[in-house]
Each structure stands twice: as C-alpha cells, then as structure tokens.
C-alpha distance (Angstrom), angle and dihedral (degrees) to the residues before:
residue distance angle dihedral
X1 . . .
X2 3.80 . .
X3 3.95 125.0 .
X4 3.75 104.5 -104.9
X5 4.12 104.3 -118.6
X6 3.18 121.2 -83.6
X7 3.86 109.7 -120.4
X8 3.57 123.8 -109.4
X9 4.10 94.0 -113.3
X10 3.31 134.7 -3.9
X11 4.14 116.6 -142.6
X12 3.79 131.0 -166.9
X13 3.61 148.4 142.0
X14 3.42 133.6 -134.1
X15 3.78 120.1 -150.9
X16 3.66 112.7 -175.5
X17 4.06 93.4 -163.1
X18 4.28 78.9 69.9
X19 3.65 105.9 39.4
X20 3.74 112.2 10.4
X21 3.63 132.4 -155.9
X22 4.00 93.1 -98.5
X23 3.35 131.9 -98.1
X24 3.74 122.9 17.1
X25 3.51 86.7 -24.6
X26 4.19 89.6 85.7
X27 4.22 115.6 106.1
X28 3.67 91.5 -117.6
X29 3.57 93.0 64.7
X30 4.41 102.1 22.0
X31 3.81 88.6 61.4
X32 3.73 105.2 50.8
X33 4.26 84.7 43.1
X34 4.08 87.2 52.6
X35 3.61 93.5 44.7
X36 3.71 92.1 52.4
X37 3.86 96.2 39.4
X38 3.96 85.6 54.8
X39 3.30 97.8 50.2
X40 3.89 92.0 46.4
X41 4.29 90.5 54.5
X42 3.73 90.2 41.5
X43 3.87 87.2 50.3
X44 3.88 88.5 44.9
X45 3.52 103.6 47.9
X46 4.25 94.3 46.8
X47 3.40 104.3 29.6
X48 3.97 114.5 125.5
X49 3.76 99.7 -110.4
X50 3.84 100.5 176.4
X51 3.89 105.7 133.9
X52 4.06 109.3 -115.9
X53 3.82 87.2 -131.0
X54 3.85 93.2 63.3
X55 4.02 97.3 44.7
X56 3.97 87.0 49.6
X57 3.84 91.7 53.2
X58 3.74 87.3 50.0
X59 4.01 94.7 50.3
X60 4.03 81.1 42.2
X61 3.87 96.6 56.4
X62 4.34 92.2 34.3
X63 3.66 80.2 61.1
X64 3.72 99.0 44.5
X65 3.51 102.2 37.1
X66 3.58 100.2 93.1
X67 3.81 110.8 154.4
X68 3.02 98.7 -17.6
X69 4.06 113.4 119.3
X70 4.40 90.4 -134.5
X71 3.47 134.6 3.0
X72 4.42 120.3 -146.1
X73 3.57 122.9 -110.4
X74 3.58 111.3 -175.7
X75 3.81 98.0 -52.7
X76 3.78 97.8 -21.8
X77 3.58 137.7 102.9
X78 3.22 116.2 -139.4
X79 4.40 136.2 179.0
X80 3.36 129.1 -140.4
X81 4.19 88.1 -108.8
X82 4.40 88.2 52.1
X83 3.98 83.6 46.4
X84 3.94 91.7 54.1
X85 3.51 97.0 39.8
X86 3.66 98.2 49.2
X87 4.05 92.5 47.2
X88 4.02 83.8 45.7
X89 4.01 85.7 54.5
X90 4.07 90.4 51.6
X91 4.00 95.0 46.0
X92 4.06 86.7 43.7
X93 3.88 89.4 52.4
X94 3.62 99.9 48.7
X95 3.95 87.6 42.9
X96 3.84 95.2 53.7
X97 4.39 94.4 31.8
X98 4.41 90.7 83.7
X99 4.38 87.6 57.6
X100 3.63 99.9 33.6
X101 3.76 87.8 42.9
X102 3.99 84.8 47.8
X103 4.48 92.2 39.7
X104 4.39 89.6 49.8
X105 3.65 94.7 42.0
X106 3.61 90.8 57.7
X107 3.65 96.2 45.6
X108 3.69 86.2 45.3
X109 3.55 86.1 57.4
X110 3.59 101.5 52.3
X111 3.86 97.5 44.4
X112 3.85 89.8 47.7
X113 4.10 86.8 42.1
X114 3.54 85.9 47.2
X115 3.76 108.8 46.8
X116 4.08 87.3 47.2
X117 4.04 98.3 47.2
X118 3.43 87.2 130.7
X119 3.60 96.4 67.2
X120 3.69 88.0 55.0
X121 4.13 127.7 36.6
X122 3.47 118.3 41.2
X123 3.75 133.0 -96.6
X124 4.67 131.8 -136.5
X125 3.56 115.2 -142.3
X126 3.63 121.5 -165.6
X127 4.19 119.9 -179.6
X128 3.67 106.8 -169.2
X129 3.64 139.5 149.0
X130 3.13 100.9 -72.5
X131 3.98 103.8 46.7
X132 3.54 139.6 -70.8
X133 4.01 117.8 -42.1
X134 4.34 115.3 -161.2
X135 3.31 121.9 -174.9
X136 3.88 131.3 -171.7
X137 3.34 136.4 151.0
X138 3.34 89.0 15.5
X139 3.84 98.3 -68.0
X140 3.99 115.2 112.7
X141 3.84 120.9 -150.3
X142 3.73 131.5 -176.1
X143 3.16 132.0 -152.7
X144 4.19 119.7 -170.7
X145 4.20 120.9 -123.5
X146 3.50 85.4 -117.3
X147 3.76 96.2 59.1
X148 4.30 87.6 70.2
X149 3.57 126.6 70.0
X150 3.47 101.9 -174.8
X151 3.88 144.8 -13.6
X152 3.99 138.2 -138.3
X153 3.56 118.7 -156.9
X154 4.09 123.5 -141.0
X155 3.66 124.7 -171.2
X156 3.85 88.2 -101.8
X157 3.65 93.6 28.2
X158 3.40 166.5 27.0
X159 4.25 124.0 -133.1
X160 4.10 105.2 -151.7
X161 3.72 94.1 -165.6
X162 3.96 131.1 -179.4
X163 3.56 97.7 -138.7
X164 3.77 119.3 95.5
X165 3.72 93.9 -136.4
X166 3.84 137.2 25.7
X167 3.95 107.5 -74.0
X168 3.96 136.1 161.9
X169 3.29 87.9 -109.8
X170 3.81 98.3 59.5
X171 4.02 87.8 101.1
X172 3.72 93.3 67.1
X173 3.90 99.5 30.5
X174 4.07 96.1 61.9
X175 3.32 138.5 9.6
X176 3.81 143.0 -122.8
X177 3.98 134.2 -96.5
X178 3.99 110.8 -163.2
X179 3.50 115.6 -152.3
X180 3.65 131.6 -114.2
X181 3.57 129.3 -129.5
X182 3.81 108.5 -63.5
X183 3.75 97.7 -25.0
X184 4.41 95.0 101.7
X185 3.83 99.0 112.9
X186 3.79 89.3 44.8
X187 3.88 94.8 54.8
X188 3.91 92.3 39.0
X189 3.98 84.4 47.9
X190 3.99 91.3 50.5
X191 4.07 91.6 48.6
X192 2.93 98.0 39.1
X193 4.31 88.2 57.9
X194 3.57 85.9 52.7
X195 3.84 113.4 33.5
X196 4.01 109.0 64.7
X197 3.56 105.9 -138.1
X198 3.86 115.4 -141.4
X199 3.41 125.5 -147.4
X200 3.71 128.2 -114.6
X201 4.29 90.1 -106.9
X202 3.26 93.8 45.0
C-alpha cells in the first residue's frame, strides 16, 4: 500500500493556557509563582533593614545628649548633626519602602514575565518545504531542513537538533516543536520526510 502524501505544510498553534508544558510549568500555576517570587525580591532588596535596637539607641542618646558635643554608641562617636541625619535616613526609608517596594515589584514582574514568555502566550508553527517556520510574539523565524541533523521525539514534543548524534549539548544546539492537539504522528511523519536520521555508527 502506498504512503498517503505528505501535505504541502503543516500549520498549528500552540497555546499553553490549553495544553501546558506539564507539571508546574502550566500558566495557571507559573504566573501566580512569578508574581509571588517578584514580590518577595522586590520586598528583599528595599525593605528597611535597620535593626530596632540601633534606631532606639539613637532616639536614646538624641535625648540624652544634652550639651554634650557627641554621645557613644557602641564604640562610636557620634554628634548631634550624625544623630539627626542617621534617624532622618531611617524615617526617609520607611517613608519611600511602600513605592519602591510597589516600582521593583513591577519591574520584577516584567523581567520575570519576560524571560518566561514562553510559558505564557502562544506560539504558530509552520513545517514546510523549505524548513521549519516559529512564530511568537509576533516575530517569524526560519530555520532551513538542512540546518537539523536529527530529531528526538517527547510525548509533548519533538527536539530538532543539529548534532548528528545524541549529545549534552543537544539543548542549546536545536530547538523544540510542541505538539498540537492530536496532530503528533503527523508532525513526526513530516520531519521525519525531511530530516535524515543518522545512525548511531555512522
């Protein structure tokens, strides 16, 4: 019996909201994690971390001071003017902490957003004869049949790597394809027509 012809493209779009990348790795669950995670480094990095003890031994020795030209602290010296200024510092800080808190999370947000797009807005595929075509965020790339040397398929996906044989550094020297709903063995089938496959003693 003949092979039915292959098709002259195949087109599909994978929306990660529907089908997820398994795991944690789904929208429903990545957001909510990134969203706390930035909020938890913005919090970290402006976060008024004077100890309590110190700013009560500088409202102690403001109040003590009298005429004396510097109170101690520990082992320091300090003048009326350092006293001010470094109890001006601490009110300034816990003034400001609520919008910088507020201006960090949301570039927190954005970078984290940003550097795991993937995870959330959808990506075309489009196998032709000429190579494979990916588009996301609204920017196509193409890469040729004879750029790929070989392929592994996943249950979700398919690896189109430039390495003749499997290597650790397949992950950086390819890139993957995730399937659409119900359309796995017709991908595979249209890869595998175009990539040659080369056996391990080759």
């Amino acid at each position: 019996m003949d092979k039915p012809a292959l098709p002259e493209k195949l087109n599909w779009t994978f929306n990660p909201w529907k089908q997820g990348l398994g795991g944690w790795r789904r929208p429903q669950l990545a957001l909510p994690l990134s969203l706390l995670l930035a909020a938890l480094l913005s919090w970290s990095v402006t976060v008024p971390n004077v100890p309590q003890e110190y700013e009560q031994q500088l409202v102690s020795a403001a109040e003590e001071l009298g005429a004396a030209p510097f109170a101690m602290i520990g082992e320091r010296q300090y003048t009326r003017e350092q006293i001010s200024a470094e109890l001006e510092q601490i009110r300034t800080a816990r003034e400001q902490f609520p919008r910088q808190w507020l201006q960090w999370g949301l570039i927190s947000t954005l970078l984290l957003l940003g550097m795991n797009a993937a995870l959330y807005l959808p990506t075309a595929y489009e196998l032709n004869a000429q190579g494979v075509k990916v588009s996301f965020m609204g920017l196509p790339s193409l890469r040729r049949w004879e750029h790929y040397r070989n392929y592994y398929a996943h249950e979700r996906l398919v690896h189109l790597s430039t390495l003749p044989r499997p290597s650790a550094l397949d992950p950086f020297r390819g890139h993957s394809l995730m399937f659409g709903p119900d359309n796995r063995e017709d991908v595979l089938g249209f890869i595998a027509a175009h990539v040659r496959k080369r056996e391990q003693g080759e």
